[in-house]
Backbone as JSON Lines, residues from 0, in Angstrom:
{"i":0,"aa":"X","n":[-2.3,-20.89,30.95],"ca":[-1.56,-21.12,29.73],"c":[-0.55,-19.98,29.59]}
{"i":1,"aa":"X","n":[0.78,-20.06,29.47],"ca":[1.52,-19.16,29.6],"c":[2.13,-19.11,28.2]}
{"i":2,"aa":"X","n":[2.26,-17.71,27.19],"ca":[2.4,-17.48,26.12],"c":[3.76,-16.94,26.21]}
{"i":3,"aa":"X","n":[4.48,-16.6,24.88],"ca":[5.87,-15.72,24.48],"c":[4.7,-14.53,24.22]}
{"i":4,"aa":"X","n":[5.51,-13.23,24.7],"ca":[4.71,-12.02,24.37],"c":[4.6,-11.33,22.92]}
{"i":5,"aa":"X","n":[5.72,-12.24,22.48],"ca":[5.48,-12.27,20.44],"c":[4.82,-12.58,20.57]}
{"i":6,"aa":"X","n":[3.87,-13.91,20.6],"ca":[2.71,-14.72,20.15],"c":[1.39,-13.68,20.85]}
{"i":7,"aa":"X","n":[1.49,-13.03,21.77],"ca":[0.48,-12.42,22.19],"c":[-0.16,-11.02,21.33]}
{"i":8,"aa":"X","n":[0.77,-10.29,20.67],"ca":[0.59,-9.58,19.77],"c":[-0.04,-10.19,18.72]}
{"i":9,"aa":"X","n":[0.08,-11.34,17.99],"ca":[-0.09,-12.05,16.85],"c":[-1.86,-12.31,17.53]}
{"i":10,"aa":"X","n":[-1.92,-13.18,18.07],"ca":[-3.23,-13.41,18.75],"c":[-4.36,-12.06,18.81]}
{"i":11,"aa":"X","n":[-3.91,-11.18,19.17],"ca":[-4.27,-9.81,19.38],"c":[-5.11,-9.31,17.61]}
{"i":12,"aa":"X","n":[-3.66,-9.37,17.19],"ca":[-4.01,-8.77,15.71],"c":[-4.98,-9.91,15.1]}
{"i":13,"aa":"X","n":[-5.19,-11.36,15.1],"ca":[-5.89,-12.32,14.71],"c":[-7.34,-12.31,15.0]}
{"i":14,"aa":"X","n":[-7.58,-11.67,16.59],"ca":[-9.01,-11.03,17.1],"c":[-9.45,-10.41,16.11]}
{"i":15,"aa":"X","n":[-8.94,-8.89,16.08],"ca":[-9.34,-7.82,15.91],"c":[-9.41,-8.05,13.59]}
{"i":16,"aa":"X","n":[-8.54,-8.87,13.57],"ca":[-9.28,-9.28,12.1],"c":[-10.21,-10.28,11.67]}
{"i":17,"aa":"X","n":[-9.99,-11.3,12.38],"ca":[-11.34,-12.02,12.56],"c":[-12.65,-11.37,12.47]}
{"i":18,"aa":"X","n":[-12.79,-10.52,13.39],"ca":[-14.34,-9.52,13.97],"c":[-14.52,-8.8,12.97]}
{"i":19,"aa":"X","n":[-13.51,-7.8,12.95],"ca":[-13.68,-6.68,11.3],"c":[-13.61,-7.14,10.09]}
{"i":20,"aa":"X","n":[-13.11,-8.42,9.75],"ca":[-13.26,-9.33,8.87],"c":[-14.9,-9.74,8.64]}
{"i":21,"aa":"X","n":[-15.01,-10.18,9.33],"ca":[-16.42,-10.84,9.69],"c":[-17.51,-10.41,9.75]}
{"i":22,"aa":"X","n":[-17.63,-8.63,10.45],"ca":[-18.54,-8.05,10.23],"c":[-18.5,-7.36,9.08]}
{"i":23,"aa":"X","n":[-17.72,-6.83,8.38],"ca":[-17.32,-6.26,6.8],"c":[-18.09,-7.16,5.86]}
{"i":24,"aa":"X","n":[-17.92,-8.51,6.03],"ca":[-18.81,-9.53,5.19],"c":[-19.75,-9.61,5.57]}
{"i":25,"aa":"X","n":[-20.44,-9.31,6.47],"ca":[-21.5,-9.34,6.73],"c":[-22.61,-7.88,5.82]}
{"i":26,"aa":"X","n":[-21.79,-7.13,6.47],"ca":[-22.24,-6.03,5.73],"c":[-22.61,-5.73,4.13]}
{"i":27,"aa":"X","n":[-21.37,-6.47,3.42],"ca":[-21.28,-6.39,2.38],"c":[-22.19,-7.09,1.58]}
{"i":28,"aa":"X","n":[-22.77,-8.46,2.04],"ca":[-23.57,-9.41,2.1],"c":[-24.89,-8.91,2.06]}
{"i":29,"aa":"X","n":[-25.21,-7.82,3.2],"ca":[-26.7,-7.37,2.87],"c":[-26.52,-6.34,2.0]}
{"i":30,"aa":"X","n":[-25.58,-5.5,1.36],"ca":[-25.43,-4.91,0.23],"c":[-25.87,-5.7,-0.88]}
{"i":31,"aa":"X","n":[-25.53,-6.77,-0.67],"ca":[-25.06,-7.56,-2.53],"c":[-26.83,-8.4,-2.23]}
{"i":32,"aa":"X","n":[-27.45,-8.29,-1.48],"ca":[-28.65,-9.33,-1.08],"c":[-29.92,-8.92,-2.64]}
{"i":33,"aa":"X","n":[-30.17,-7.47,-2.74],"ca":[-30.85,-7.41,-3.54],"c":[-30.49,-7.86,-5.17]}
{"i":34,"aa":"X","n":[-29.37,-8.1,-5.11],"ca":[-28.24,-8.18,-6.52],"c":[-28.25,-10.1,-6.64]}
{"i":35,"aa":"X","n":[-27.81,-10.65,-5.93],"ca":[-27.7,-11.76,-5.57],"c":[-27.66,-12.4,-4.75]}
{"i":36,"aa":"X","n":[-28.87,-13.22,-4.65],"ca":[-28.98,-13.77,-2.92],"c":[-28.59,-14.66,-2.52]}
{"i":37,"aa":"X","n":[-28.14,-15.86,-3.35],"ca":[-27.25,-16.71,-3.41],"c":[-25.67,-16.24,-2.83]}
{"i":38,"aa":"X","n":[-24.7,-15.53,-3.16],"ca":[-24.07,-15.25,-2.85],"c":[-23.89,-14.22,-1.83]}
{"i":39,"aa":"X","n":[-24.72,-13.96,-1.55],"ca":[-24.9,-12.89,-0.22],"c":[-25.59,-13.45,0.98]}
{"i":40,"aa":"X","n":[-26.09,-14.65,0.99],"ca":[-26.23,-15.72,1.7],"c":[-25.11,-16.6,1.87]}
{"i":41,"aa":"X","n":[-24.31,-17.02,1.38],"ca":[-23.02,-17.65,1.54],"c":[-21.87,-16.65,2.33]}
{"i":42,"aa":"X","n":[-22.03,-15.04,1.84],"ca":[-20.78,-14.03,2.43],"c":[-21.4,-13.99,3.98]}
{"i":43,"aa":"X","n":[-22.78,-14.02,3.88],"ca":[-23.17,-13.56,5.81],"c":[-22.79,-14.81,6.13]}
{"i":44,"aa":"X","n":[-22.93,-15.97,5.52],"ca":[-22.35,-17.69,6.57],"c":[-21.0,-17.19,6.45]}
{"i":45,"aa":"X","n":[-20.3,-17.13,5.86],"ca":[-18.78,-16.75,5.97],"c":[-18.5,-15.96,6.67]}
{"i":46,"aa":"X","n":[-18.67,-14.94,6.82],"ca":[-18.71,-13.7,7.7],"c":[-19.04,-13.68,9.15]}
{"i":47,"aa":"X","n":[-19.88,-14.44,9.37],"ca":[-20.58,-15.02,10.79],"c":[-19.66,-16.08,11.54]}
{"i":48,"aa":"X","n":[-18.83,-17.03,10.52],"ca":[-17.95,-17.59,11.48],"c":[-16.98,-17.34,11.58]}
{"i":49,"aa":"X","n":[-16.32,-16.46,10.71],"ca":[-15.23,-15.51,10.67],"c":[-15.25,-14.69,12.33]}
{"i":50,"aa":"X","n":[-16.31,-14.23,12.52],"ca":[-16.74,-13.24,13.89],"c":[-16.95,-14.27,14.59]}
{"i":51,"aa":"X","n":[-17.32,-14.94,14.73],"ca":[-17.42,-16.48,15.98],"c":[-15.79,-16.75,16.26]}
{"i":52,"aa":"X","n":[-15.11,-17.13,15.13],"ca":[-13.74,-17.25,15.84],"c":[-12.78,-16.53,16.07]}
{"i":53,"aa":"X","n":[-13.54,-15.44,16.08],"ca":[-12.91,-13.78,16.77],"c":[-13.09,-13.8,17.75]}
{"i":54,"aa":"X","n":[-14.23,-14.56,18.28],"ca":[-15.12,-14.69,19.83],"c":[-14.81,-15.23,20.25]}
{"i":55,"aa":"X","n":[-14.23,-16.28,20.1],"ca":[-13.61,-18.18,20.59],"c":[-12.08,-17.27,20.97]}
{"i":56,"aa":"X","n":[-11.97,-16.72,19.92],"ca":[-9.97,-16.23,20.25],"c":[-9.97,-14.83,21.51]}
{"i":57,"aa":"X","n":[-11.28,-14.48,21.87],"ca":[-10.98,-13.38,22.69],"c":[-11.18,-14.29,23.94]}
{"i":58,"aa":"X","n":[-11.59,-15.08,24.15],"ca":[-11.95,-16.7,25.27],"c":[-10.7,-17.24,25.59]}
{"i":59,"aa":"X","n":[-9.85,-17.67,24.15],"ca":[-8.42,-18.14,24.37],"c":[-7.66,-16.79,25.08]}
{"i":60,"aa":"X","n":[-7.38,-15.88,24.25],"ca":[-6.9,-14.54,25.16],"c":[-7.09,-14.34,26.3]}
{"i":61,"aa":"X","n":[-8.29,-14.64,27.14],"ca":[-8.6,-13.47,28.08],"c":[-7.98,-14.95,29.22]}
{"i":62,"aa":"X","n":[-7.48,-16.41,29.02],"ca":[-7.24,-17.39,29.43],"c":[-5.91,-17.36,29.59]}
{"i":63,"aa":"X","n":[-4.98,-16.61,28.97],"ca":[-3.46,-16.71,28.85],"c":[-2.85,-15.85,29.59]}
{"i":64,"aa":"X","n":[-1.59,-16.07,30.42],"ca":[-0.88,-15.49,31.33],"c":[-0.41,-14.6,30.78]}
């Protein structure tokens, strides 16, 4: 798959917020767990696929010319 090296930067920065995105909610999630578990059960599902398609996009990346 051959990319513009604009778009490769963009992709790049989309990883690396995805993951830190994702694990930040995660984190924050077992913070807020004793407070509300309802909603700190919903931030780790959010957070978890947030970091999954950080994972899927480092798959697309590591695939591109």
């Amino acid at each position: 798959m051959n990319i513009n090296p604009r778009h490769q930067g963009l992709v790049d920065t989309a990883i690396w917020l995805c993951i830190y995105g994702g694990l930040l909610s995660i984190v924050i999630s077992v913070a807020l767990e004793p407070d509300d578990g309802d909603i700190a059960f919903w931030l780790a599902c959010v957070g978890s696929l947030v970091t999954a398609v950080g994972i899927g996009l480092i798959y697309i990346r590591s695939r591109m010319k």
